[in-house]
Steps between C-alpha positions, in 0.01 A plus 500: 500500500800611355657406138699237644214304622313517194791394289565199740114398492514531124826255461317293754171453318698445204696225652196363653328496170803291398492214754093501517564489102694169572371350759145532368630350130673178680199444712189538240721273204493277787109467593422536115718181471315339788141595397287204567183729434259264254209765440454812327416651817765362746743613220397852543470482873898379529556779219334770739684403821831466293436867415435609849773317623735722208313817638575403855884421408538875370311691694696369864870492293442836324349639814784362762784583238346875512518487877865337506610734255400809699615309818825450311504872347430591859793316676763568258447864445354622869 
């Protein structure tokens, strides 16, 4: 892989981070506002799935930005 590549994946996971970093913040303030959860425990079962939702968000926009960046990097530079 040369330098190129890794540069591009690295601006791409960084941008990725970005948009999962907003998409994920727009979409849990949402479901926290809409929590209709009335126990202790459905609280903490919404809370769990918000959190793999957040982990889901990041891993597949870091992860694709990496790939689109090296795609990018790739494309560009030859």
């Amino acid at each position: 892989m040369s330098t190129l590549s890794l540069i591009g994946a690295l601006v791409g996971a960084a941008l990725g981070y970005v948009n999962a970093s907003m998409i994920s913040g727009i979409v849990i303030r949402a479901l926290q506002a809409t929590d209709r959860s009335q126990t202790e425990a459905e609280r903490a079962d919404y809370r769990a799935r918000i959190r793999l939702f957040w982990l889901i968000v990041h891993l597949v926009l870091i992860g694709g930005g990496s790939v689109a960046g090296i795609g990018m990097a790739n494309w560009l530079f030859g």
